[in-house]
KOLKOL-136379 format. One record per residue (C-alpha): residue in three letters; x, y, z. Coordinates in Angstrom, 1 decimal, m for minus. Layout:
<atom><rest>ALA</rest><x>X</x><y>Y</y><z>Z</z></atom>
...
# end
This chain:
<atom><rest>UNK</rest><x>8.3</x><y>1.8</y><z>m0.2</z></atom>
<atom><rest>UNK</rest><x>11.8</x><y>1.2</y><z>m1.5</z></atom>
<atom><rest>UNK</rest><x>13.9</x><y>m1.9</y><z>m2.4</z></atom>
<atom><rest>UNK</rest><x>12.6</x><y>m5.0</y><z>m4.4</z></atom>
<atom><rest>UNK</rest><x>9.0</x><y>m4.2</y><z>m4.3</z></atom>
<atom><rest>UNK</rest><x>8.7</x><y>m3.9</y><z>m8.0</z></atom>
<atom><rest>UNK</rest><x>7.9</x><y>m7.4</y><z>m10.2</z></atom>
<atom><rest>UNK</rest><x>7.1</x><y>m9.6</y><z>m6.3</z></atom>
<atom><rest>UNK</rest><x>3.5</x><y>m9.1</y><z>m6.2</z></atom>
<atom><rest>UNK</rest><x>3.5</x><y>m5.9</y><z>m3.8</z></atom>
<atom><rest>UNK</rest><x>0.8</x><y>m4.4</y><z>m5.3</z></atom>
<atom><rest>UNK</rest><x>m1.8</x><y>m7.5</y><z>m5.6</z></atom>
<atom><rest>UNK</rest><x>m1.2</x><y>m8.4</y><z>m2.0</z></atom>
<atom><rest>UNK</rest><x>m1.8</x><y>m4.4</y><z>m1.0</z></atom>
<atom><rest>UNK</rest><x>m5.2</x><y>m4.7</y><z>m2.9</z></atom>
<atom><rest>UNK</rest><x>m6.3</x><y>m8.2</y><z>m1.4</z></atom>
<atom><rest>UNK</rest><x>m5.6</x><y>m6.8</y><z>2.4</z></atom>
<atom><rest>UNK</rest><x>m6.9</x><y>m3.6</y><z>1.4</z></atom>
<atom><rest>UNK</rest><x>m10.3</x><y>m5.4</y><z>0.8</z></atom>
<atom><rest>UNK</rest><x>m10.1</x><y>m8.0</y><z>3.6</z></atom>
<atom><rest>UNK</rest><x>m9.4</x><y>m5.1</y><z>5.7</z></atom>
<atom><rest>UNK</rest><x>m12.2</x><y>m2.7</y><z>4.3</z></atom>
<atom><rest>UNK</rest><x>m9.6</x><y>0.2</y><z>3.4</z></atom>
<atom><rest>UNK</rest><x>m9.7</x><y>2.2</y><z>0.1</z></atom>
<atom><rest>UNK</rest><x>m7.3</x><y>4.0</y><z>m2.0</z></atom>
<atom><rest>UNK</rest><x>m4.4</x><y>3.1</y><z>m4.7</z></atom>
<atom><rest>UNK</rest><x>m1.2</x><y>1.7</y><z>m5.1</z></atom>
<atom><rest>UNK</rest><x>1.2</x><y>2.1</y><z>m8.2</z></atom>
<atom><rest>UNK</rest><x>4.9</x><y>1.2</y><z>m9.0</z></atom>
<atom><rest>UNK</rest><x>7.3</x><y>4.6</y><z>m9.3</z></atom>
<atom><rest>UNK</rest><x>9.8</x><y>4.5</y><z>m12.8</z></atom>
<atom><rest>UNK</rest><x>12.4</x><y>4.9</y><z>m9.9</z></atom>
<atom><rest>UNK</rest><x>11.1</x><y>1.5</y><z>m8.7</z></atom>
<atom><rest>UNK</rest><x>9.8</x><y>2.5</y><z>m5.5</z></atom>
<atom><rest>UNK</rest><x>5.6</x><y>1.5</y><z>m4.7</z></atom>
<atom><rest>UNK</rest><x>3.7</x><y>4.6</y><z>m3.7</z></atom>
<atom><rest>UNK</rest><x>0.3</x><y>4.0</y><z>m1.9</z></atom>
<atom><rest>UNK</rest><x>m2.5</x><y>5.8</y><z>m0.5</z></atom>
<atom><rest>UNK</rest><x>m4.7</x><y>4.3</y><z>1.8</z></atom>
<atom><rest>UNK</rest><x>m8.3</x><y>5.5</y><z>3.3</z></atom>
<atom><rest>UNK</rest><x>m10.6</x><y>3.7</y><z>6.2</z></atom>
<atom><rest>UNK</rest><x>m10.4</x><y>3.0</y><z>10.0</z></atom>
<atom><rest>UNK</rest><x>m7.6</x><y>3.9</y><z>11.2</z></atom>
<atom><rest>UNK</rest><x>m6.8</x><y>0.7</y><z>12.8</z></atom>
<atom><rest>UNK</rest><x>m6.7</x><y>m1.2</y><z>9.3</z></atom>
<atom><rest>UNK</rest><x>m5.2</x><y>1.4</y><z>7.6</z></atom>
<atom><rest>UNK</rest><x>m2.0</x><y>1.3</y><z>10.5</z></atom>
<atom><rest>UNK</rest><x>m2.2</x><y>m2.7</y><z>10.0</z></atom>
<atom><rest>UNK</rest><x>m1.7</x><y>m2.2</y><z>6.5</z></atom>
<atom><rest>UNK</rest><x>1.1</x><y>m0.1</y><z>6.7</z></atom>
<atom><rest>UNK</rest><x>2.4</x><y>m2.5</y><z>9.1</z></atom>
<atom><rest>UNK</rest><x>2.5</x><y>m5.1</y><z>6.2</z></atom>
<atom><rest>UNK</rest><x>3.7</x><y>m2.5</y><z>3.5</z></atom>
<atom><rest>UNK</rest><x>6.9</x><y>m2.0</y><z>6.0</z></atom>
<atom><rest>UNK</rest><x>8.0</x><y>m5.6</y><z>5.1</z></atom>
<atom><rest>UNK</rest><x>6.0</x><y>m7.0</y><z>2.4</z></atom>
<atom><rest>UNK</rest><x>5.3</x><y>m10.6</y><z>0.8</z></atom>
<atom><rest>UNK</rest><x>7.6</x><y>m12.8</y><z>1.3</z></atom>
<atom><rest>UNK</rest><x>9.8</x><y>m12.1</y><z>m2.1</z></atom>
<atom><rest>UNK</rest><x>10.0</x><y>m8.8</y><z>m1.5</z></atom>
<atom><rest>UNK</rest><x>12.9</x><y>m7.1</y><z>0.4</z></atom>
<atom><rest>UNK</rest><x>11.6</x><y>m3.7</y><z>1.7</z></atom>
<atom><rest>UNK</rest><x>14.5</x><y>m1.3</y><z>2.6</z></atom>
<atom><rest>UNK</rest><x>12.9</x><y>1.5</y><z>3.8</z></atom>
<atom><rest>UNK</rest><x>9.3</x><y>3.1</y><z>4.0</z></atom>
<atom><rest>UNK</rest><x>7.6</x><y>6.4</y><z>4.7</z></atom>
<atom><rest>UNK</rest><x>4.5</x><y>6.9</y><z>5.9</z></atom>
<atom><rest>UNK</rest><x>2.5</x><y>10.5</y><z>5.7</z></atom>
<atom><rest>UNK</rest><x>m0.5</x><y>11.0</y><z>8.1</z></atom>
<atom><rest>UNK</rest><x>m3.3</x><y>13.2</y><z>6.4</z></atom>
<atom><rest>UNK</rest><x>m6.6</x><y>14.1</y><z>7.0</z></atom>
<atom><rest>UNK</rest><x>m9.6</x><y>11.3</y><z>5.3</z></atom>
<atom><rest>UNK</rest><x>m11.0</x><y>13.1</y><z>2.2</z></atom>
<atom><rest>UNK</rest><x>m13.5</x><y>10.5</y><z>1.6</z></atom>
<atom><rest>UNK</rest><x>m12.9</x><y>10.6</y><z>m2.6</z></atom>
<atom><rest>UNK</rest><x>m12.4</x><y>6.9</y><z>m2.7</z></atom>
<atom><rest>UNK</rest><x>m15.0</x><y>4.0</y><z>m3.1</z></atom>
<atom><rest>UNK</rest><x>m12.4</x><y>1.0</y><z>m3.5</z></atom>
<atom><rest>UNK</rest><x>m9.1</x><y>0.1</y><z>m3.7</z></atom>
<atom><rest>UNK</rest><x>m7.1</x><y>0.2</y><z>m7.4</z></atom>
<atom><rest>UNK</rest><x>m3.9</x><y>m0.7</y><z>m8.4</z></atom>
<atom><rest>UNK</rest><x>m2.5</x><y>2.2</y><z>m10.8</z></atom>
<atom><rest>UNK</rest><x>m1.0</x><y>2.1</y><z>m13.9</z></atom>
# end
């Protein structure tokens, strides 16, 4: 995700839908200050959190967004922010 995502609490609200929602994976800041994400479960909350990653909380100001559809590996137990 591009645009101010960085330093509005992206990340944290990510994590709390991703558990609300039962979807695993990570999400980390880019130096470029983009937010990369990967996210793993139903396919249903996983498209429901992209839908919320495409506009964000409300101080954020997400510009653009792209989204890569790949096949469920299964390597992940929870959701993490990175560092």
């Amino acid at each position: 995700m591009s645009g101010r995502v960085q330093g509005v609490f992206f990340r944290s609200e990510i994590k709390r839908l991703a558990r609300v929602y039962s979807v695993v994976g990570w999400i980390r800041n880019l130096s470029d200050g983009r937010v990369e994400a990967l996210f793993e479960g139903e396919e249903a909350n996983v498209k429901r959190l992209v839908e919320f990653a495409h506009k964000g909380p409300r101080s954020a100001s997400v510009t653009s967004t792209k989204v890569q559809m790949e096949s469920f590996s299964g390597e992940f137990k929870d959701f993490r922010i990175l560092w």
